[in-house]
Rosetta silent file (secondary structure, phi, psi, omega in degrees, C-alpha in Angstrom):
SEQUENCE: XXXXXXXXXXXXXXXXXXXXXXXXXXXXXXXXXXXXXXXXXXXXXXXXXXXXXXXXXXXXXXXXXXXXXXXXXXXXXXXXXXXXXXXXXXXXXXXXXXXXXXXXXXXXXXXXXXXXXXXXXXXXXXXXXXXXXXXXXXXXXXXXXXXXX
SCORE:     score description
SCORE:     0.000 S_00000001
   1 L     0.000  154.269 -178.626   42.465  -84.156   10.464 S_00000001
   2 L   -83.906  161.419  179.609   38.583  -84.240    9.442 S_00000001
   3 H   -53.465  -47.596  175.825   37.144  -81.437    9.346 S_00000001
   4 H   -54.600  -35.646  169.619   34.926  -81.590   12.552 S_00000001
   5 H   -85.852    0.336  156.116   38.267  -81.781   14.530 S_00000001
   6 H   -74.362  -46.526  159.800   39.530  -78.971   12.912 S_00000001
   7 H   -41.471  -42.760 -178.715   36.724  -77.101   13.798 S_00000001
   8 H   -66.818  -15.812  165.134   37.154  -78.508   17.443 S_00000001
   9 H   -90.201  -29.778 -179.381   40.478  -77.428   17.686 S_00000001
  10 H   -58.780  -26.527 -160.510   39.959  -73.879   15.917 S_00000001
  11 H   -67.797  -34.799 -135.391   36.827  -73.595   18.831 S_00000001
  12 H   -92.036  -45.757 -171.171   39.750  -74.512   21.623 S_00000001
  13 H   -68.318  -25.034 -178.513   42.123  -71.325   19.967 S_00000001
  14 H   -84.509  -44.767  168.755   39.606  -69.239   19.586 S_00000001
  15 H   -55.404  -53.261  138.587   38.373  -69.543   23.265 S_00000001
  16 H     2.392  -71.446 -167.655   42.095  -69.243   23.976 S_00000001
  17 H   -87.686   -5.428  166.027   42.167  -65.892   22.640 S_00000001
  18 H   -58.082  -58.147 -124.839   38.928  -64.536   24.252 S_00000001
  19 H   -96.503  -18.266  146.650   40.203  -65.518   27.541 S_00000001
  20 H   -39.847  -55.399  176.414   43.569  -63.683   26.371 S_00000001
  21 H   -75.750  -41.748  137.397   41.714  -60.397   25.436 S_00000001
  22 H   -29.357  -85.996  174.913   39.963  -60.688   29.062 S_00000001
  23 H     0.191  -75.299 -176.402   42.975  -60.867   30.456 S_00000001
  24 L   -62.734  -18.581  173.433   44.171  -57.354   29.403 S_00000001
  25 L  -139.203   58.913 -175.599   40.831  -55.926   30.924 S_00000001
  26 L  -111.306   39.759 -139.584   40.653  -57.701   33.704 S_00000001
  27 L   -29.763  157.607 -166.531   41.932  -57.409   37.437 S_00000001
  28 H   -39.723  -79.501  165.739   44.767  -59.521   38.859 S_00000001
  29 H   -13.428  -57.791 -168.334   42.101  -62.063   40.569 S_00000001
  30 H   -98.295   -3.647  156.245   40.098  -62.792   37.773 S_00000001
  31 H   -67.180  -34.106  174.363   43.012  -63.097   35.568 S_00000001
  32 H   -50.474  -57.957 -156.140   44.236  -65.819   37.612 S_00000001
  33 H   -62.462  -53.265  178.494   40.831  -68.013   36.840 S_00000001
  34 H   -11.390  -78.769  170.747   41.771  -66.869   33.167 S_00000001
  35 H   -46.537  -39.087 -163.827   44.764  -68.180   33.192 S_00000001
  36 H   -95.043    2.430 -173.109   44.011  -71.633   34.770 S_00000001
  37 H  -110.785  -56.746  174.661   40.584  -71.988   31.694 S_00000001
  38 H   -30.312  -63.804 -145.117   43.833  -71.044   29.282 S_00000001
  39 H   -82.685  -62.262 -162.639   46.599  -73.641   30.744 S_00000001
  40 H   -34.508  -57.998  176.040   42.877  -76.449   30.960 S_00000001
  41 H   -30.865  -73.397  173.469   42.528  -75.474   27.143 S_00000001
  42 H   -52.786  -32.678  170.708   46.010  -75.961   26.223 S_00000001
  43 H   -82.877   -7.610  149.952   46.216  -79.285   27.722 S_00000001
  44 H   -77.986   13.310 -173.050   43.077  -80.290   25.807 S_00000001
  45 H  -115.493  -58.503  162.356   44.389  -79.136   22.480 S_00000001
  46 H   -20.484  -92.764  176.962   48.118  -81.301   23.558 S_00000001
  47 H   -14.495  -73.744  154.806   46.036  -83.886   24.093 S_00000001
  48 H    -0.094  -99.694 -152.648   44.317  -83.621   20.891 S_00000001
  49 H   -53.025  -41.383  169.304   46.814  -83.202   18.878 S_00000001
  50 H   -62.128  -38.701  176.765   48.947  -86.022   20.673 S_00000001
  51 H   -51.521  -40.152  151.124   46.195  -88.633   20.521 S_00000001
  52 H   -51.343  -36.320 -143.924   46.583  -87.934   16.798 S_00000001
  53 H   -94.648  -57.149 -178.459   49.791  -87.879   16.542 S_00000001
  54 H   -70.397   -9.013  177.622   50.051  -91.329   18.231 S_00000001
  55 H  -131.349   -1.605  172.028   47.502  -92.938   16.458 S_00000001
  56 H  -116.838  -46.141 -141.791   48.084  -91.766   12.769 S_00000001
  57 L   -90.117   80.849  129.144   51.181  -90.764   11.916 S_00000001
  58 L   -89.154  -12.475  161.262   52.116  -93.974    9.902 S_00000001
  59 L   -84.072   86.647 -169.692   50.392  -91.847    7.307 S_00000001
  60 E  -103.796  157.021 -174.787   52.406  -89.598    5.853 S_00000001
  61 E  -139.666  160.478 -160.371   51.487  -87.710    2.582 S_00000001
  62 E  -128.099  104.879  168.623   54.031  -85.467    0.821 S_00000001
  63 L   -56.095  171.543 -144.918   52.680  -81.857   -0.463 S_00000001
  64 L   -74.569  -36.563 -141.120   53.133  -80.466   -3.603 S_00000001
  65 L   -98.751  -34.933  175.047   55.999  -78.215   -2.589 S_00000001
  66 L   110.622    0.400  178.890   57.946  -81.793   -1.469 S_00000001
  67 L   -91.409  141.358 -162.585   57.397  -81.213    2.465 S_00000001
  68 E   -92.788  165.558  172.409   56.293  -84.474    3.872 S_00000001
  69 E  -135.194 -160.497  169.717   53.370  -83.765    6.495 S_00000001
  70 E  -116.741  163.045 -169.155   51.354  -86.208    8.696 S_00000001
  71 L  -109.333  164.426  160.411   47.821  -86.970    7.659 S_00000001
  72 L  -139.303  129.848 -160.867   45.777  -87.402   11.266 S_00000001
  73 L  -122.166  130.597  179.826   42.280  -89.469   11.230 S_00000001
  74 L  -117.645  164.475  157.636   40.562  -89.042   15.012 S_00000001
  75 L   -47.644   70.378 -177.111   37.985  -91.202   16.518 S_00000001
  76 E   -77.346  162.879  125.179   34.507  -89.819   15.957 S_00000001
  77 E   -80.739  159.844 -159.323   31.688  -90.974   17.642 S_00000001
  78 L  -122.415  154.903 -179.070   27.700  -91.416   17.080 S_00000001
  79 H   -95.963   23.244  132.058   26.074  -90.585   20.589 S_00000001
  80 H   -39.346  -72.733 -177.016   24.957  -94.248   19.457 S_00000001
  81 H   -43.368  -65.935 -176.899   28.405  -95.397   20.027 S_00000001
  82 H   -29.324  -59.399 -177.197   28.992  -92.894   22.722 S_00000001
  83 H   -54.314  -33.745  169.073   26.027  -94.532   24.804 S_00000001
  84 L   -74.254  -11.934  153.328   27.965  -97.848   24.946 S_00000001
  85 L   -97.707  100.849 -141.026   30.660  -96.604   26.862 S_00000001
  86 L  -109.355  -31.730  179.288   28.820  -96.828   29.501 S_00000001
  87 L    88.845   20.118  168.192   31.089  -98.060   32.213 S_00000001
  88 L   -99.330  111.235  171.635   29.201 -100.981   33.031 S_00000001
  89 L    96.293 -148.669 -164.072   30.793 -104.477   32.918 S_00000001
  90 L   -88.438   48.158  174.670   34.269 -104.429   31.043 S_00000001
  91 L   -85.385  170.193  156.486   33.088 -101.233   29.182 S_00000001
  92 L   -98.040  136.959 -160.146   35.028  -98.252   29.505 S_00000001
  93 L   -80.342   75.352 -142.092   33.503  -94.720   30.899 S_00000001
  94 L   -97.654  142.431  173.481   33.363  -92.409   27.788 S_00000001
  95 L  -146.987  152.423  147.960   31.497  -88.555   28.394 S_00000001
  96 E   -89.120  161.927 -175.075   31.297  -85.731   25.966 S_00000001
  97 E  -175.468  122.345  174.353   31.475  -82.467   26.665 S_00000001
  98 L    22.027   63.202 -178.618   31.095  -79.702   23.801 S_00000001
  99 L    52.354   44.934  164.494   31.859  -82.170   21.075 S_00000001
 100 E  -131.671  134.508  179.551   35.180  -83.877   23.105 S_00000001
 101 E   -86.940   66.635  149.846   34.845  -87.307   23.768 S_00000001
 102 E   -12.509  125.471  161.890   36.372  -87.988   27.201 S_00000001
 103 L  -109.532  104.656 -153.507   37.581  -91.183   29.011 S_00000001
 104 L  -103.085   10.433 -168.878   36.792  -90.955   32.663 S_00000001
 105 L   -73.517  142.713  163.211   37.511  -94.858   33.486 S_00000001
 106 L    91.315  -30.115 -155.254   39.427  -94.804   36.883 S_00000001
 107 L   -78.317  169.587  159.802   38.839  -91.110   37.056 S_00000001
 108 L   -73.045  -15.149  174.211   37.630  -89.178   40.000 S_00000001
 109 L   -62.970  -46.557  177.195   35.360  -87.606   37.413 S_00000001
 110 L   -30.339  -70.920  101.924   33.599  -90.802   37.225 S_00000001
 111 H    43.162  -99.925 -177.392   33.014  -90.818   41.033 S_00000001
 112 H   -55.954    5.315 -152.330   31.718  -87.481   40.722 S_00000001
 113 H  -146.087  -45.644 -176.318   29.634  -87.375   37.892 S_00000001
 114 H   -80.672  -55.095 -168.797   27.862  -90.719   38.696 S_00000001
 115 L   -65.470  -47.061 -179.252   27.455  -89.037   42.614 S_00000001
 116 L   -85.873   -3.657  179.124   25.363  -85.902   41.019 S_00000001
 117 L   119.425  -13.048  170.940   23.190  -88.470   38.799 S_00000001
 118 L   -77.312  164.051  165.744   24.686  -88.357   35.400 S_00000001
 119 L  -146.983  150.881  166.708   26.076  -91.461   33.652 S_00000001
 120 L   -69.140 -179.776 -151.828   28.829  -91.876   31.580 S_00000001
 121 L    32.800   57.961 -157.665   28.457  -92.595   28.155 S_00000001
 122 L  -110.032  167.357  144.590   26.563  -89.491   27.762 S_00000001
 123 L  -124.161  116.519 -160.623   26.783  -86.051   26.287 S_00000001
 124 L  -119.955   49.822  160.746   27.018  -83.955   29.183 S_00000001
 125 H   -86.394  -64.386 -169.770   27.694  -80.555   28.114 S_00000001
 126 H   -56.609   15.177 -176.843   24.927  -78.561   29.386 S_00000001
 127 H  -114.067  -53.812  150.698   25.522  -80.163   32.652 S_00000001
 128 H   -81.578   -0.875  168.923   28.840  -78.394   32.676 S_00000001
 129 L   -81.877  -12.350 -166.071   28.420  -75.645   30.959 S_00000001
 130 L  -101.492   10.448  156.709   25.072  -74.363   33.064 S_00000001
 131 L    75.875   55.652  175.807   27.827  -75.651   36.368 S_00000001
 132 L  -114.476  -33.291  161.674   25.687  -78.395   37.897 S_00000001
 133 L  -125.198  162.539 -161.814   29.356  -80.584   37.132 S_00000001
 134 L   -90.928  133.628 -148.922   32.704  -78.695   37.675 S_00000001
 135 L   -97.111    0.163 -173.965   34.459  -78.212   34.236 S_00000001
 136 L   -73.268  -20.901 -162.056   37.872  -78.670   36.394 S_00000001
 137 L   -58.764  -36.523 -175.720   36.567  -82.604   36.712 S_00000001
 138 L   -79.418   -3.865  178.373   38.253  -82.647   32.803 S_00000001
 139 L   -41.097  162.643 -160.920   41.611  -81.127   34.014 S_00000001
 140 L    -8.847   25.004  143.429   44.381  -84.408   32.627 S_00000001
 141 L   -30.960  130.589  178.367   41.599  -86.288   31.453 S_00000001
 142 L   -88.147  131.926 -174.621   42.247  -88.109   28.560 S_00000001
 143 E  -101.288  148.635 -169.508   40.387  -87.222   25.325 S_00000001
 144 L  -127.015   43.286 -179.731   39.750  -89.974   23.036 S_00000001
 145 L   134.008 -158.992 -162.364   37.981  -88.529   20.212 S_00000001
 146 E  -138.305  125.670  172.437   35.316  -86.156   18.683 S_00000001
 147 E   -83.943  152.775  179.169   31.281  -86.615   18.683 S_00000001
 148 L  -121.788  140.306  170.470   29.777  -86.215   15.663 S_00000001
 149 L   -23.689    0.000    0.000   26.477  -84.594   15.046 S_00000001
């Protein structure tokens, strides 16, 4: 994996393990919400890691030690790029959100995201993170890559 999606997954484990340590000093209630920003997490890191998995491994490379591993190359994006999946005409509806590349065609996120005023092929993290869109809208979403700076 390149480095930027290593970072992006260490970001996903490490949030992971806040919302773990909250847990333990938490009440029942607000462990629940925990729990369901935990389960979101893990199915963006699946995701990840399958999207890789599924789109790389004919590259395998064989460490020093003689264990073969898979090599994994993801999809970055330019918010150049980004901007053309735009969802207009046969384009497909691409959003970012704290350096994850999203595909929203078909989704209800679309819908919804387009309804408050946003457009796809965007980087719309500060529009969920300051909760003006609902961060649930990315719940089975598919991610289809990494923005790059």
């Amino acid at each position: 994996m390149t480095s930027s999606s290593e970072e992006l997954l260490l970001q996903k484990y490490n949030k992971i393990n806040f919302y773990k340590k909250m847990i333990l000093l938490s009440t029942k209630e607000n462990s629940l919400g925990l729990i369901k920003d935990i389960e979101r997490l893990t199915i963006q890191i699946e995701g990840i890691l399958e999207y890789y998995k599924e789109k790389n491994t004919e590259k395998q490379v064989e460490k020093d030690n003689g264990e073969t591993v898979f090599s994994f190359r993801t999809r970055e994006f330019t918010m150049k790029e980004l901007s053309s999946y735009n969802g207009l005409g046969d384009n497909h509806a691409y959003i970012a959100v704290n350096g994850t590349v999203y595909d929203i065609t078909g989704e209800v996120a679309l819908n919804q995201i387009v309804a408050a005023g946003f457009r796809p092929g965007t980087d719309l993290s500060e529009q969920f993170n300051s909760g003006k869109l609902n961060k649930q809208l990315l719940n089975n979403t598919r991610i289809v890559g990494v923005l790059r700076d």
